[in-house]
Each structure stands twice: as C-alpha cells, then as structure tokens.
N, C-alpha and C positions, 0 to 999 in steps of 0.2 A: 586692361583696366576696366573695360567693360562688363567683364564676366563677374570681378569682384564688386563693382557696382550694383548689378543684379542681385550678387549674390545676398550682398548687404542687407535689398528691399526685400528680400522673399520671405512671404509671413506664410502664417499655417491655414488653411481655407476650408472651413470645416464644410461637408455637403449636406447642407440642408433639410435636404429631400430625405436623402438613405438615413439622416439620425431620424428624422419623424417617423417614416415606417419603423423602423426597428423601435422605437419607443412605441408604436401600435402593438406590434407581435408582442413585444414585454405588455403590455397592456391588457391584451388576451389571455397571456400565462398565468399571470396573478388572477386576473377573474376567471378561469377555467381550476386553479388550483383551488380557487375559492368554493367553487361551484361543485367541485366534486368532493364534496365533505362526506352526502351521505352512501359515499363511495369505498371509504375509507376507513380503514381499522382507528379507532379512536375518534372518527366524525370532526366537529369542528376544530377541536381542539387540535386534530392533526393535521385538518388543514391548514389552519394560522403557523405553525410551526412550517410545515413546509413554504409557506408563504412567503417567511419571515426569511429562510434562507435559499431561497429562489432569489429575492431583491437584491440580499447579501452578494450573493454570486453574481447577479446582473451590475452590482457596483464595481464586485474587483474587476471583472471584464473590460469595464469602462475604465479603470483605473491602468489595467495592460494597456488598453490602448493609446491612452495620455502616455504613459512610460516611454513606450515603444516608439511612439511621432515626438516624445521630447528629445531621446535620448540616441533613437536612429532605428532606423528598418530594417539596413544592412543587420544590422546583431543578428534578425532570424533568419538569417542567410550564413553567416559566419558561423553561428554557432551551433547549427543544427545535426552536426554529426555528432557534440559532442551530449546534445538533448537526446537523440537517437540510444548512443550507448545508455544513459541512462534507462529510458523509456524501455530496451528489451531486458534490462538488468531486472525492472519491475514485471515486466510480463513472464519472465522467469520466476519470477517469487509465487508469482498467483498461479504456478503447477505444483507447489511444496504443496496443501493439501490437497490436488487432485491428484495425483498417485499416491498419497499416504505416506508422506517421506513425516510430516508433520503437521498439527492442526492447530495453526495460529487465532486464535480468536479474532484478529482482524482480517482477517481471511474469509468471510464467509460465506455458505453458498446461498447464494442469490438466484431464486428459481431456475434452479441446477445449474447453472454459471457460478462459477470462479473467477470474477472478473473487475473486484473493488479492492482495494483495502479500504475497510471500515475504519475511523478512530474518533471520540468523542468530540471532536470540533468539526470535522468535515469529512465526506468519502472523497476517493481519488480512483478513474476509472483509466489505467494506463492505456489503453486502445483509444478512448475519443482524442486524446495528442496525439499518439502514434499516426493515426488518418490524416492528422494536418501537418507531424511530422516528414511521413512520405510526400504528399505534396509536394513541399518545399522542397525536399533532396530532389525529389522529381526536376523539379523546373531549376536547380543549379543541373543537372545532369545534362536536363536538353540543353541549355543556354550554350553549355562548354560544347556537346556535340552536337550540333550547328554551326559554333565558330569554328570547329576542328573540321569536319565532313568538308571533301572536294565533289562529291555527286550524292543526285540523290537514286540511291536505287535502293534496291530491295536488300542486300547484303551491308548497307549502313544503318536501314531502318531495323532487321535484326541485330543490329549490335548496341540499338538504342534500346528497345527491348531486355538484353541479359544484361544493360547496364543495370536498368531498373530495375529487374529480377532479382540482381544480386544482394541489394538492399532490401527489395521489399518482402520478396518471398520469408524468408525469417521470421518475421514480425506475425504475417499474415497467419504460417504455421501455427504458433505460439497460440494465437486467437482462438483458432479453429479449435484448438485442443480443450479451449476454456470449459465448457464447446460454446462458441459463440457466431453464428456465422452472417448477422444483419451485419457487422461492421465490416469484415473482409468482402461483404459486396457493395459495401458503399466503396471501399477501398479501391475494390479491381474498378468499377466502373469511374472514379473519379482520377486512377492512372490510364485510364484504358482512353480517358476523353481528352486529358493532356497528351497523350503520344497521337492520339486521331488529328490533333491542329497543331503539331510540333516541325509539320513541313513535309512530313512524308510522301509517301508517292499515294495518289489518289485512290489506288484498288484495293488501298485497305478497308477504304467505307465498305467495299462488296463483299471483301472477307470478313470484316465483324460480324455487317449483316445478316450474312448468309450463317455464321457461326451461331449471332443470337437465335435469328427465328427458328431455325434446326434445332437447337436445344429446347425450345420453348413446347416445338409441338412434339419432339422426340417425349418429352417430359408424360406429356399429356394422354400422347400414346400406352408408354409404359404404365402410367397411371389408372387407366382405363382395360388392361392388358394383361399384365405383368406387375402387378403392384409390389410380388416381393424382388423383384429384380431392383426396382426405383426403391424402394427402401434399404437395401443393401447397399445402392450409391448414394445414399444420402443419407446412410450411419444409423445405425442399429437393427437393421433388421426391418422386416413386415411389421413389428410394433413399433417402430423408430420414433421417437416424439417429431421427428422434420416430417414424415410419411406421416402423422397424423395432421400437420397444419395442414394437408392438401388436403383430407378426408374433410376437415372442420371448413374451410374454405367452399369446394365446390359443393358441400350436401351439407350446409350446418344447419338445415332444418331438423335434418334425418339424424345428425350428431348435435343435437342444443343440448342436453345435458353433457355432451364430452367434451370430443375436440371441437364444437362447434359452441362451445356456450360462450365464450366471452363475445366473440362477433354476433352471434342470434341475440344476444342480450342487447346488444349495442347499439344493434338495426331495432329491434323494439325500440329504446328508449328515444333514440334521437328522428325514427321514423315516424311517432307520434307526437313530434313536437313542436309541431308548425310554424308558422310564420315568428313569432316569437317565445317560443319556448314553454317546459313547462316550471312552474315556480322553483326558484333557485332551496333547495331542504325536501322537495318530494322526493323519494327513491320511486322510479319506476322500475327496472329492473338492474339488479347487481349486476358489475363483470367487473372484474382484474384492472390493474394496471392505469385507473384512471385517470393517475396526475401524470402518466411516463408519455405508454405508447397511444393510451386511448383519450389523449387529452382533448381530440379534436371534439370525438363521439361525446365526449362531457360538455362541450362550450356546444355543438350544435343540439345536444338535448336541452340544456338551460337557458341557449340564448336565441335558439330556435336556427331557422332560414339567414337571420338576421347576422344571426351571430357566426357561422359554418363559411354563408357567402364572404364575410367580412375579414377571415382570416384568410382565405384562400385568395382573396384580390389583396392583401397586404403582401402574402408572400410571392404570388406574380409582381407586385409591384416592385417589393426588393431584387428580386430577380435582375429583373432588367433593368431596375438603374445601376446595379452593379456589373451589367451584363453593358451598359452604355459607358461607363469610367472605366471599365477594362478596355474597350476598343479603341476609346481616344488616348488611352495611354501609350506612350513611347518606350516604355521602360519594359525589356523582353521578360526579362527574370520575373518581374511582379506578374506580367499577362500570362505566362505560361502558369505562375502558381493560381492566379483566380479563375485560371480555364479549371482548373482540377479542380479547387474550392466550391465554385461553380455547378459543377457537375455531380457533385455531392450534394450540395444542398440541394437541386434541384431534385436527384432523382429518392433525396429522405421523402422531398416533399408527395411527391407522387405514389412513392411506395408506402407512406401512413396513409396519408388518406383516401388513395385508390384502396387500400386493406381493409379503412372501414367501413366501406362503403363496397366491401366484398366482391370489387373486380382485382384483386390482386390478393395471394395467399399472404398471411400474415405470420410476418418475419421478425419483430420486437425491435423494431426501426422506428425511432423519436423523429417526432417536430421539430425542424428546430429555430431556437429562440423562441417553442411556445413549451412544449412539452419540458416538465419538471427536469433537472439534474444541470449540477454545476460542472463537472468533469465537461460536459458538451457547449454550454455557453461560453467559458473560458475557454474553451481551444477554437471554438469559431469566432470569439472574438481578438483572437491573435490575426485571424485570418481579416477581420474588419479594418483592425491598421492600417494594413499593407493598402485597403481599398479606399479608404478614407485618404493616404498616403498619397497615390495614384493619384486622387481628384485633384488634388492642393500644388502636386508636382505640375499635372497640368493646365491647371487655372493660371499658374502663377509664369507658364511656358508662355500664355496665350499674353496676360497680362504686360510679359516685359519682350 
C-alpha cells in the first residue's frame, strides 16, 4: 500500500541549476551566432536567420524533453533498435551520391561530406542521433551483461566489447565513408568510457592508456618522419586533407594561407581581443565555419576574456552537475547511458576549444549546445531527459 501511496505523491522536480547553465550556453549560442555576422556569406541578414532557427531548435529540444518526462523514459530504451534500423537506413542514403549511384539534390556536399539531407524547412544530420543512438544500445547491452556475467574476467569483458561492436561498428563504417571522422571519434571515445566504468577488470585503464599515448606519439613520430606513411593511414595519400590538418595545426604560421588559415586567422582575431573584445560588426580577420566549429573563436573575439572564460566555466559547470545527478542516481541503465553522454560532451568540449586555441589538431568537432546546428541540440537534448529524469527520480527517492 505503501509503494502506491508514494507512487501517487511523486511529482516531476525540475533541477534548477542544470536548466540555468544550459540557458547560459543557449545564451552564448545566439550572441556568438549574432556576433559572427561579419563572418558570414550574407552578413547580418544571415546571421538573424541562423539565429531565428538555432532558438527554433533549442524549443523543440525542450519540447522532446517535456514529451519524453511526460510520457516516460523507458520509450528510449524500448525503442531504440527500432530508431537504430531507421538511423543506418539514412546513413545509407547519404552514400547514393558519394559513389554516383545518384545525385539527389537534398543530398548535398557539405565541404566534402555527405553527411545532411538538406530540405526547405530544416537539415537532418543522421550521425548526431546515431552517437546518442549507440549510447543508449550501449548501456541496455551492459545492464543485461552485468545481470547475466558469473565473473569478472577478461573473457567476459571481451564478449562485452563484440557485443558492442556488433552494433556499433556498422554505423561508425557508414560515417567514415561520408568521409566524416570528428563524429566516430566522439563515438569510440564515448563507448570506450561506458565499457571503462561498466565493472570491468581494472587493467583495462592500463591497456587504453598505454594504447592511447602509443598512438599519440607514434602519430607524431610518423609525422615528423614518415609523413607519407601517416597520410596513407589516414586516407588519401601525402596530400590527404586529414595529413593536412596536422600540417595546419603544428606550423600554421608557415601554412596561414593553406591548411593553416582558418586557425592563424582565428588566433589573430580573438588573440587581439582583450579583456573585453573587439566591437561586435569589425572583421578582423575572415576564417570558415564561424557559427559551427569556430563559434567559440567568434564569442572570444567579440566578447573578449570575458566572454571565452564565461563559456568554458558554464560548460565545466554543466559537466559536473550532471556528473553530480548521474552518481546519486540508482537507476544502472540511465548511469551507464550518461557515463557515455558524458564523455562525449566532455571530450567535444576539450577537442573544440583545445583546437582553437591550437593545442589540439582540428577535427570539425562542434560545441555543444553553443556552436550552430539543430541535428546536435536535439539529440543531446534527448540525452537531457533522461538527466533531468535521474534528478526528480532521486529527489523524490530521498523525499519519500
């Protein structure tokens, strides 16, 4: 009788804290999209229009996740294999014009990616769901092989691995082909951090470790060495555009008119912008991508120190209260999908703005919930549900 009693009182608890930061980073998006007007093919007028449906997007976001806390959370649990078949059905469509089977006009190439459908009311980017897609399968996969496993050893934690392989590998495929490969490394690293805290035997930390930094400086060596060896593994050749972000990266002084010019340009404008910025309509120097990847370098050029430090303590801020409601939560399935949520959002964050700020090579990895594009706001705010979910589950745990 008791349980139904409870059940009766439990309201919905919304947290506070995590709407207000994320109403900051929305805050910044809009004044950085604003900001980067004379960035932009079409100047104001293009930014207003981006502007217009940036907020558009940041409503239905907010409208999924009313849905989704009205109507239950379980759904993106239940029904995520059958979003999955969808999601590769589309990642399939967007190779009909990359091998020339056909060339759909919603189809278009997007500085050399295949990786939208275009149509007069909105784009749809099937990779930014497919990321939150895997997730989710992820963390029903571990939940069930954790209740199933009698030990833990090494030949369980491989069979946790090809479960996840079997599903995600595909997808990841498909991407790479777009050729797109910022998202399959948001990917591997955000499944790679759910199976690290899935219960495993502890010497895996030593074997990622030792796997990542081995690549890291293997890379560098080649690079420094061997450059057409490292181009050849990371597709096309010694001219490979991937082999050129490392060129534009470590020497973009020596490359600012090439591979170095959107980042030299970038570090000019926001290098010279001090404490509070320069006037929101000066162009100091052009570069690419300003409402996407380089939205950061556009809010610390216009809003100086003030403005750069301000996004970056919002986005540690979000971090960790969602890093605080995932640990007090009870509920496995949800913790294991925000470990991976988690670890994606964390390591966007690190990989944009370490990029513009040219300690990290740049890879065309969004801000997110700053940097422009609706396909990325609505799939991370699927992921906000389930966290918003989480708090209300356990306030109201604590409460009764």
């Amino acid at each position: 009788m008791n349980k139904f009693i409870n059940e009766s009182k439990r309201q919905f608890t919304i947290d506070k804290v995590l709407l207000l930061v994320l109403l900051g980073l929305a805050s910044f998006s809009i004044a950085g999209i604003y900001a980067s007007a004379p960035l932009l093919n079409g100047g104001q007028d293009a930014a207003n229009g981006l502007i217009k449906q940036q907020i558009f997007w940041f409503g239905v976001g907010i409208g999924v996740i009313i849905f989704l806390i009205k109507f239950g959370i379980d759904r993106i649990f239940s029904l995520v294999n059958y979003v999955y078949i969808i999601l590769m059905i589309a990642l399939l469509g967007l190779l009909i014009p990359k091998f020339g089977i056909a060339k759909p006009g919603f189809i278009p190439l997007t500085n050399g990616i295949y990786g939208w459908y275009r149509f007069p009311f909105a784009s749809f980017q099937p990779s930014e769901f497919m990321k939150i897609c895997l997730v989710i399968m992820a963390a029903n996969t571990i939940t069930k092989h954790n209740a199933e496993k009698t030990d833990q050893s090494f030949k369980s934690d491989f069979q946790l691995i090809a479960k996840i392989a079997v599903f995600a590998l595909p997808p990841l495929i498909l991407i790479l082909l777009q050729p797109d490969t910022g998202i399959p490394i948001v990917i591997i690293i955000s499944l790679a951090v759910m199976f690290m805290l899935s219960g495993v035997r502890k010497e895996w930390f030593i074997i990622v470790g030792t796997i990542a930094i081995g690549s890291l400086l293997g890379i560098v060596f080649l690079y420094n060495n061997y450059p057409e060896i490292l181009g050849k593994m990371l597709g096309g050749g010694s001219t490979g555009y991937r082999l050129d972000r490392f060129y534009g990266w470590l020497d973009y002084e020596k490359y600012a008119n090439t591979h170095g010019y959107q980042l030299f340009r970038a570090l000019i404008s926001y290098g010279t912008a001090g404490f509070t910025g320069h006037p929101i309509g000066e162009l100091i120097a052009p570069f690419p991508e300003a409402q996407t990847d380089f939205i950061f370098a556009v809010i610390s050029n216009y809003y100086g120190f003030i403005g750069g430090a301000s996004v970056i303590l919002l986005s540690i801020a979000f971090d960790i209260r969602v890093t605080q409601i995932t640990l007090r939560s009870d509920l496995n399935r949800e913790r294991y999908m925000m470990m991976g949520v988690l670890g994606m959002i964390v390591f966007q964050q690190v990989e944009n703005i370490g990029m513009i700020m040219a300690l990290l090579p740049i890879t065309g990895i969004t801000l997110p919930f700053v940097s422009y594009g609706g396909s990325s706001i609505v799939s991370y705010m699927l992921a906000l549900a389930v966290v918003f979910y989480m708090h209300s589950e356990t306030t109201n745990r604590h409460r009764h």
